[in-house]
matplotlib code that plots the C-alpha trace (Angstrom):
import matplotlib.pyplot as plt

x = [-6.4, -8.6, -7.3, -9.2, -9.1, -11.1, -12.4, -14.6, -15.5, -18.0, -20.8, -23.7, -21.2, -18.4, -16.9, -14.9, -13.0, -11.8, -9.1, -9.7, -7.0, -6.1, -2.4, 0.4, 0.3, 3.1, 6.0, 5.9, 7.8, 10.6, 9.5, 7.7, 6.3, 3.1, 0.6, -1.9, -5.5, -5.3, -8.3, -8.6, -12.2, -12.7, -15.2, -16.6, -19.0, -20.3, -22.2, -24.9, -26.9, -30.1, -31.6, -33.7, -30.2, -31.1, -27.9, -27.6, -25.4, -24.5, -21.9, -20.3, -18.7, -16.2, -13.7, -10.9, -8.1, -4.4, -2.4, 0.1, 3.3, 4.1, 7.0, 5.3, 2.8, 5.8, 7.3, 4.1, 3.7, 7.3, 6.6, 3.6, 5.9, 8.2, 5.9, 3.8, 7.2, 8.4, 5.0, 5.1, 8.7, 7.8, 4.7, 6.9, 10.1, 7.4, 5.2, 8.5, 9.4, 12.3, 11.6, 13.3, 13.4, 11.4, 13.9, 13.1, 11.3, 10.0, 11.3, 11.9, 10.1, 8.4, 10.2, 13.3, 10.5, 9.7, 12.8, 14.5, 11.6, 11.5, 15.5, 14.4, 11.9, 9.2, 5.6, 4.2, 0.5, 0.8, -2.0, -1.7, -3.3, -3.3, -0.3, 2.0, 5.3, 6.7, 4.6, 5.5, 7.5, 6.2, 5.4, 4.1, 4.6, 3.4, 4.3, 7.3, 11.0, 12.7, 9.8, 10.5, 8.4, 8.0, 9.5, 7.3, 5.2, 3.2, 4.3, 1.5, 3.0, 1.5, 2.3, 1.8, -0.4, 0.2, -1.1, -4.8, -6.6, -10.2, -11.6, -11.2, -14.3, -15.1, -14.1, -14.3, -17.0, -16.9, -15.7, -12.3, -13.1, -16.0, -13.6, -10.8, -12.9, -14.3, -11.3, -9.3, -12.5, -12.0, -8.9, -6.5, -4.3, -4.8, -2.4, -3.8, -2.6, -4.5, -4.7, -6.4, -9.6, -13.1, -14.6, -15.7, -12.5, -12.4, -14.1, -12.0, -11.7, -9.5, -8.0, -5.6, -6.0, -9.5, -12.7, -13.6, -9.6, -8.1, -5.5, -3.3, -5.1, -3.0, -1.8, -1.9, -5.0, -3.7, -7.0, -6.3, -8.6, -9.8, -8.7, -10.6, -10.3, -7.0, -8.3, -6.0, -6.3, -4.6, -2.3, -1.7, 1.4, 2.0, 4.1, 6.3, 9.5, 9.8, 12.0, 9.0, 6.6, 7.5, 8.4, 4.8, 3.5, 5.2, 4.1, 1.0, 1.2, 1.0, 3.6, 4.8, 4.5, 6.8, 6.6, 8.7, 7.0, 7.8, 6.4, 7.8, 7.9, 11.1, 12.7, 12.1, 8.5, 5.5, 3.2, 0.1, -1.4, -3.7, -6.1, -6.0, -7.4, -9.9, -9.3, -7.2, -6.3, -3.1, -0.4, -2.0, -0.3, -0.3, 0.6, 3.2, 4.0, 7.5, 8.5, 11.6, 12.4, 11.3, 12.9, 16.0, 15.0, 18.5, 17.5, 20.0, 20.1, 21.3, 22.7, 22.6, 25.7, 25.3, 28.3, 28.6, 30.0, 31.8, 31.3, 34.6, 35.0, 36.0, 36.0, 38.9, 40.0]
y = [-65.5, -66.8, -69.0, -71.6, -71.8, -74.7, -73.4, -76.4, -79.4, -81.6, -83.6, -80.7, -77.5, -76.8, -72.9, -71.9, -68.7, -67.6, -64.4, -62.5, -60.0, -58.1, -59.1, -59.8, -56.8, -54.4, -54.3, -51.8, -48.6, -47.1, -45.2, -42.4, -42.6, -42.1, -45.5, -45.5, -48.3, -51.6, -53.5, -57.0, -59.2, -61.9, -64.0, -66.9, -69.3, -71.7, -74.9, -76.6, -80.0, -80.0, -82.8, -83.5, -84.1, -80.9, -78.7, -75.0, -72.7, -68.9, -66.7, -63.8, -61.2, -58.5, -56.1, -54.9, -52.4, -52.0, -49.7, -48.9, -47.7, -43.6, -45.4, -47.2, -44.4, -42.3, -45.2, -45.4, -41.6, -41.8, -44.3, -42.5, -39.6, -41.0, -43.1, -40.0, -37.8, -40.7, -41.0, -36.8, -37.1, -39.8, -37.4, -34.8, -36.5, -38.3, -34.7, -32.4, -31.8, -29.3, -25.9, -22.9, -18.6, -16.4, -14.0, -11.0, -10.0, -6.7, -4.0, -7.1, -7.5, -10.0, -12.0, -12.0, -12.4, -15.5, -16.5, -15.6, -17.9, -20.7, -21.0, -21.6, -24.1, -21.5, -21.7, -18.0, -16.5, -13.4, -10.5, -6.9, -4.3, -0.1, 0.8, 3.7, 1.6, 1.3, -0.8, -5.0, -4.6, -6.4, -4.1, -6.3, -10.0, -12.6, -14.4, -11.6, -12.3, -13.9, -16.4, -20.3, -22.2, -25.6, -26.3, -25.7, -23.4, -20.6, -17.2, -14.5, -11.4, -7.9, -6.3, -2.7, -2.5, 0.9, 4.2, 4.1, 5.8, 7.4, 9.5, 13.0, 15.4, 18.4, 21.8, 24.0, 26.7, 26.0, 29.8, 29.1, 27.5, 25.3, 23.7, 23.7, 21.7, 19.1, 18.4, 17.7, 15.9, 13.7, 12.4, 15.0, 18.1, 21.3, 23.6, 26.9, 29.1, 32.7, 33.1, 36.0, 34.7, 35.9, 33.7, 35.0, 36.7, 33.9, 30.8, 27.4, 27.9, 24.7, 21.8, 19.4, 16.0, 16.8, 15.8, 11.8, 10.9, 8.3, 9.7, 8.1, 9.1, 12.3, 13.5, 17.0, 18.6, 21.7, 24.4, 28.1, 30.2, 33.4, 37.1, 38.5, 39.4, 41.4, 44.4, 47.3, 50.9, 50.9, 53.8, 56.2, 56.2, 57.4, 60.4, 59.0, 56.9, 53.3, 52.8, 55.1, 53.3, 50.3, 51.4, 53.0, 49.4, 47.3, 49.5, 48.9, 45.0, 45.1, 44.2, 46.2, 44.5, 47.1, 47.3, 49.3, 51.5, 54.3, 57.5, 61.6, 61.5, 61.1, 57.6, 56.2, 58.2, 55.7, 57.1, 54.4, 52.0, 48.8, 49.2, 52.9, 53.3, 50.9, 47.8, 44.8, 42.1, 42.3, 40.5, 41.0, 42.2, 46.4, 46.8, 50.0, 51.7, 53.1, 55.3, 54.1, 58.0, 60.6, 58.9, 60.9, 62.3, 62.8, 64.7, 64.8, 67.5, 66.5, 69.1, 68.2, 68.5, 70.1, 69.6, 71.5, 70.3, 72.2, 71.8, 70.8, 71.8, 68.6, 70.0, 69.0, 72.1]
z = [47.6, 50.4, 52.9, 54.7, 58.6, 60.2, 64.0, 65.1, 64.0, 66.0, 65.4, 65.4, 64.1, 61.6, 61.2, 58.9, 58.5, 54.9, 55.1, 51.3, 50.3, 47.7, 47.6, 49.3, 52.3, 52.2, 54.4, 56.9, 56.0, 58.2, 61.7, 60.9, 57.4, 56.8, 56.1, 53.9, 54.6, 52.7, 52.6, 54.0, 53.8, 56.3, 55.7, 59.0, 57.9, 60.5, 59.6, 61.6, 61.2, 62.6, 64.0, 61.4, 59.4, 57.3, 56.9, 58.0, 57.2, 58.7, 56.6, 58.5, 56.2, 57.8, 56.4, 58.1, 56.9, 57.2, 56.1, 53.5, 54.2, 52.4, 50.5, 47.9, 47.3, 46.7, 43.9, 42.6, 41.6, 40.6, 38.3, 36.7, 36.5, 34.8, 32.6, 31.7, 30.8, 28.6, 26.8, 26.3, 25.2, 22.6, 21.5, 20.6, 19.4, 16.4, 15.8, 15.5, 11.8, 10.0, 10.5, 8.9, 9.4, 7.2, 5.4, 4.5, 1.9, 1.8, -0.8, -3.0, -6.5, -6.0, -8.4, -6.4, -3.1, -4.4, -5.9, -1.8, -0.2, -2.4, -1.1, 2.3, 1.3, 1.8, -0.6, -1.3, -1.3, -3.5, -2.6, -4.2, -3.0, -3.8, -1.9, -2.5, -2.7, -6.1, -8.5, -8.1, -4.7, -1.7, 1.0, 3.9, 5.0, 6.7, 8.8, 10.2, 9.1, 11.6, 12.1, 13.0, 10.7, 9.3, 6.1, 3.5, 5.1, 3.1, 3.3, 2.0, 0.1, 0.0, -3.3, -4.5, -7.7, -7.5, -5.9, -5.5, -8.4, -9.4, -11.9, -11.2, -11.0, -13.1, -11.9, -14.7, -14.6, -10.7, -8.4, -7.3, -4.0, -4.9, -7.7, -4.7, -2.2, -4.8, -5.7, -2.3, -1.5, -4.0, -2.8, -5.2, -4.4, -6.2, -8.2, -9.2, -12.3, -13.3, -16.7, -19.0, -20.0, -21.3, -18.5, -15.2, -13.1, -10.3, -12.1, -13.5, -17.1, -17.5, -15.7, -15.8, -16.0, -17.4, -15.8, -15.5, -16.3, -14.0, -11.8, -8.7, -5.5, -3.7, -7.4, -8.1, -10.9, -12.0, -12.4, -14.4, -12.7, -14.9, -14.3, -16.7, -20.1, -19.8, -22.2, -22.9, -25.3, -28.2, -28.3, -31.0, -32.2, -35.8, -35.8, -34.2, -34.6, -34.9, -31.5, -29.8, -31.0, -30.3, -26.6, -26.4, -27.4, -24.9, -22.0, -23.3, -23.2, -27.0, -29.4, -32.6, -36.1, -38.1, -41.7, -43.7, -46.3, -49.3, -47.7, -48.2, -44.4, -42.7, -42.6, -39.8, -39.0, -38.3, -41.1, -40.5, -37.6, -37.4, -35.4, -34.9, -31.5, -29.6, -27.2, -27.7, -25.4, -24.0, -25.7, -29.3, -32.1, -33.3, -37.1, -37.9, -41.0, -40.4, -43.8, -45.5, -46.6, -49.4, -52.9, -54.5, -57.8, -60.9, -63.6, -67.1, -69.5, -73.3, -75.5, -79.2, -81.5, -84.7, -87.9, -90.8, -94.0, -96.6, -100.4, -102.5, -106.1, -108.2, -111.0, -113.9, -116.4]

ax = plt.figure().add_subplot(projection="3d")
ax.plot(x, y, z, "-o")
ax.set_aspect("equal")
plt.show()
C-alpha cells in the first residue's frame, strides 16, 4: 500500500512522495544468510501552479530493491515440499486398488487352470496352439506366476491342441532315398522294413500311414522297401523219405505239404511232388506224396465135406 509523504507545500509548488510495496518487508535474517532483492516503487510527484493559475504536474517513478533474507526462501521451498509430497501421497492412497499373485498354472488342464485362477480373483484368456504337451494342458502363461496384479486382472493361457500335424506324402514307387528325404522333409521320421516283393529291389512298395493321411508332425511312417522277388528252385525230392524231404524243403525256404498215399513203395517213401522242378517264391508251399506201404494180401482155402448115407431094410416078414 502506498503511503503519502507531503515534501513542500507553498504557494507556487506541492511534492509529494508515494512509497509502493509489495508487502510488509521481511525481517532481516541472522548474520550471514544469504538475502535475496525485494522490490520497492517510489513514486515523487511535484505540483506547480503557473501563473496563469493553470496547474502542472511532474511524476517521478523510481524502483529500488531490498533484499530478502535465505530463511524464508528456505520455508518457502519447504512448504512446496511438503505440499507437493502430500498431494503425491493423496494420488496414490486414491489410485491403489487390491492386488493378488498369479499361481501357477502350467501342467494344469485347463479346467483345473481356470478353476485355480478364478480362486485368486483372476479372469482367463484361453489360446491353444500345436504344442507337443499333452492335449488340454496349459503349457505357457501370462503374466509369470508370482506376478503382483490387480484383482481381477486377465491371465492368458497357452493350451496344447496337440502335436502339429499334416498329411503325409507319397513314397511308394520312390528308390529308397528319394522316399527317405521326402519324408523327413515333410516334417516325419522314417522306419524302414525289406520285404520280398516283385517290385524293383530298393524302391518303396508300401508305407505306413499311407500317402495324404494326417499324421502328428515328428511321428514315425514306416516304408518296406523291396529286395526282390525272393525266387528259389524247387528241389526234387521223391525217392526219398518224408523227414528228408521235408529237411530238403526247409533249406530251401519252401515248406512240405505231406500227404499220405496207398503206393507198393515203402511206407514212408515220397512217391510224387507238386510242382516237380521250376521256381517258387520262397516261403511257398511244395506238395509230397509219402506212400503209406504195399497192402497185405490173406488168401483162404475151403475144403468141401462130402457124407454118405447107408440104405436100411424096413422091410416086415
Amino acid at each position: 500500500m502506498a503511503d503519502d509523504e507531503l515534501i513542500r507545500d507553498d504557494e507556487e509548488t506541492i511534492e509529494v512522495v508515494r512509497d509502493r510495496r509489495p508487502g510488509v518487508p521481511p525481517p532481516d535474517g541472522p548474520f550471514g544468510a544469504p538475502d535475496v532483492e525485494q522490490a520497492v516503487e517510489v513514486e515523487s510527484e511535484t505540483v506547480r501552479r503557473r501563473a496563469d493559475g493553470t496547474i502542472e504536474r511532474d511524476t517521478v517513478r523510481e524502483e529500488r530493491r531490498r533484499r530478502m533474507s535465505g530463511d524464508r526462501i528456505a520455508l518457502l521451498v519447504v512448504l512446496l515440499a511438503l505440499l507437493a509430497a502430500a498431494a503425491i501421497g493423496a494420488w496414490w492412497y486414491f489410485t491403489q486398488s487390491d492386488t493378488t499373485t498369479v499361481p501357477t498354472v502350467e501342467g494344469l488342464t485347463l479346467d483345473r487352470a481356470v478353476m485355480r485362477l478364478e480362486e485368486e480373483n483372476l479372469k482367463s484368456d484361453i489360446v491353444t496352439q500345436p504344442n507337443d504337451a499333452a492335449q488340454g494342458t496349459v503349457f505357457r502363461q501370462d503374466p509369470t506366476p508370482g506376478t503382483e496384479v490387480d484383482d481381477g486382472s486377465t491371465v492368458q493361457l497357452l493350451v496344447s491342441g496337440g502335436p502339429k500335424s499334416g498329411p503325409v506324402p507319397n513314397a511308394v514307387g520312390l528308390p529308397e532315398s528319394q522316399a527317405r528325404d521326402r519324408l523327413v522333409a515333410a516334417g516325419f521320421q522314417v522306419e524302414t522294413r525289406r520285404v520280398f516283393s516283385q517290385g524293383e529291389p530298393g524302391t518303396v512298395v508300401a508305407q505306413d500311414p499311407a500317402a495324404g493321411a494326417d499324421a502328428a508332425d515328428g511321428s514315425t511312417v514306416t516304408i518296406n522297401v523291396s529286395k526282390g522277388s525272393a525266387q528259389v528252385d524247387v528241389p526234387n525230392v521223391v525217392g526219398m523219405s518224408r523227414a528228408e524231404a521235408e529237411t530238403e524243403l526247409e533249406s530251401a525256404k519252401l515248406v512240405a505239404n505231406a500227404v499220405v498215399v496207398p503206393s507198393d513203395q515203402p511206407e514212408g517213401t515220397v512217391v510224387a511232388q507238386n510242382p516237380t522242378g521250376g521256381q517258387l517264391r520262397q516261403g511257398e508251399t511244395v506238395r509230397i506224396n509219402v506212400s503209406q506201404g504195399p497192402s497185405t494180401t490173406t488168401t483162404t482155402t475151403t475144403t468141401p465135406t462130402t457124407t454118405q448115407t447107408t440104405p436100411t431094410d424096413t422091410t416086415t416078414p
